[in-house]
Structures are given as C-alpha cells and as structure tokens.
VMD Tcl script that draws the C-alpha trace (Angstrom):
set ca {
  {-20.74 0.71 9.12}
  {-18.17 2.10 12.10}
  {-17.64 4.99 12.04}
  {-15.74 6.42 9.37}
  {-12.26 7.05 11.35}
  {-12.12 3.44 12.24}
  {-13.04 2.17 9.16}
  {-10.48 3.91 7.42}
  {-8.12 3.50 10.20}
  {-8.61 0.16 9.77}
  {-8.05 -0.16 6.43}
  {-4.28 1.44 6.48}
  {-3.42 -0.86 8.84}
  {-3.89 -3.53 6.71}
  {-2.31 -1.99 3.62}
  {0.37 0.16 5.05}
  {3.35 -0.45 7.71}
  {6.15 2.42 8.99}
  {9.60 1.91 6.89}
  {13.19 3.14 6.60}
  {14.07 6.68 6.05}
  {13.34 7.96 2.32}
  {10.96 5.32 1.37}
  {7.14 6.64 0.86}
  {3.93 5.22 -1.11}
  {1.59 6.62 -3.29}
  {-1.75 8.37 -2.25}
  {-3.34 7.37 -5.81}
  {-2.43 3.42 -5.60}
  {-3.48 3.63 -1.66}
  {-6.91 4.81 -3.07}
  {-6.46 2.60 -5.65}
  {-6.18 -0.71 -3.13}
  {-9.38 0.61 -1.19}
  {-12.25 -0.77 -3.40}
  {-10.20 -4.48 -2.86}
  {-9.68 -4.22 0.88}
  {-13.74 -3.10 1.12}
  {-14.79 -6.17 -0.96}
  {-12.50 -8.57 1.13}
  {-14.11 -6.93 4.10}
  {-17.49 -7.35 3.04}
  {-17.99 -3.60 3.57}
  {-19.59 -1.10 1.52}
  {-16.93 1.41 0.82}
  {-17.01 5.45 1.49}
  {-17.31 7.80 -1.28}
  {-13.90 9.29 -2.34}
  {-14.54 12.33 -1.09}
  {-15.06 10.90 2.50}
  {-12.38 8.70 2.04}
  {-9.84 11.31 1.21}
  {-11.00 13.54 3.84}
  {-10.27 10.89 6.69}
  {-7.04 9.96 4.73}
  {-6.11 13.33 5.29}
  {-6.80 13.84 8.57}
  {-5.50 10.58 9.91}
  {-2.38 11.73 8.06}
  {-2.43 14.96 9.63}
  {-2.93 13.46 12.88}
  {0.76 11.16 12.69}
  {1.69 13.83 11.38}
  {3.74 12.10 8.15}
  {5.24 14.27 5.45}
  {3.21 14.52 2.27}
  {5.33 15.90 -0.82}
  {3.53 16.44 -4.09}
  {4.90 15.22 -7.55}
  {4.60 17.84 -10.21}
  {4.44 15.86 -12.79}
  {2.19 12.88 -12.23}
  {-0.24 14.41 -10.00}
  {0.28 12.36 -7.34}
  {1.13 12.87 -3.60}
  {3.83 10.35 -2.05}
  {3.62 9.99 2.23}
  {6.73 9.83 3.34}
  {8.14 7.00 6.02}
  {5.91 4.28 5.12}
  {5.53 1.12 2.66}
  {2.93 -1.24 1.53}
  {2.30 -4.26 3.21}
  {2.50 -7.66 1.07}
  {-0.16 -9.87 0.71}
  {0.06 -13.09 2.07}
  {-1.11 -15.81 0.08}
  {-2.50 -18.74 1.92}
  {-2.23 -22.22 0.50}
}
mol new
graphics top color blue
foreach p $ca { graphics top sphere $p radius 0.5 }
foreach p [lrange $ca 0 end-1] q [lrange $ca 1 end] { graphics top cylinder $p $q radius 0.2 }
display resetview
C-alpha cells in the first residue's frame, strides 16, 4: 500500500469536495463510506484507528473547523460536502 497519508488523502478526494458557508459532513458516515471506496479501489483498508489518526491530521493540516454534536456522538467538519456518485450507463 502507499503510504498511509496518500492513501487516505486519496480517498477524501474522492468522497469529499469544499462547499458554501455553513454546510459540513459527518465524520461517522465519512468512516462509514471508507470500507466502499477501499473495495472499489481494490485496496486493503487501514485499521480505524490509523484511519482516524490520518483523518485527523489531514484535517488539522487544512485546518477545517470540527464542532462536536452532543447528542449523537458525532463530529461534523465544517465547509465541505459529499461528492455524488456518478453512475455510468
């Protein structure tokens, strides 16, 4: 495999794109495309502990705002969207 960075790297810029002020996307259904995106790749995915870590860091890095929700546990990245799948015919 690359090296983990890239791979992951990779991966969000398949699944994820910049967008309009106030919109954001879900870390949980982000993690929850991954297992997909690796099988369509033919790669063998990261454990989610790696995964998470380089999520966080490449998050870090572009420095997006993360704001937790309270009540479902999940942690919404500010400024971006999800990408739709194209389905060839």
């Amino acid at each position: 495999m690359t090296d983990a960075r890239e791979h992951v790297s990779a991966f969000l810029n398949s699944t994820i794109a910049p967008s309009v002020p106030g919109a954001a996307v879900s870390l949980r259904k982000i993690h929850s495309l991954y297992p997909a995106w690796c099988d369509r790749q033919q790669v063998e995915g990261l454990p989610p502990d790696e995964l998470g870590q380089q999520l966080r860091e490449i998050i870090s890095a572009l420095k997006l705002r993360c704001d937790a929700d309270d009540v479902g546990g999940d942690v919404w990245i500010s400024g971006l969207r999800f990408k739709t799948q194209r389905k060839h015919i």
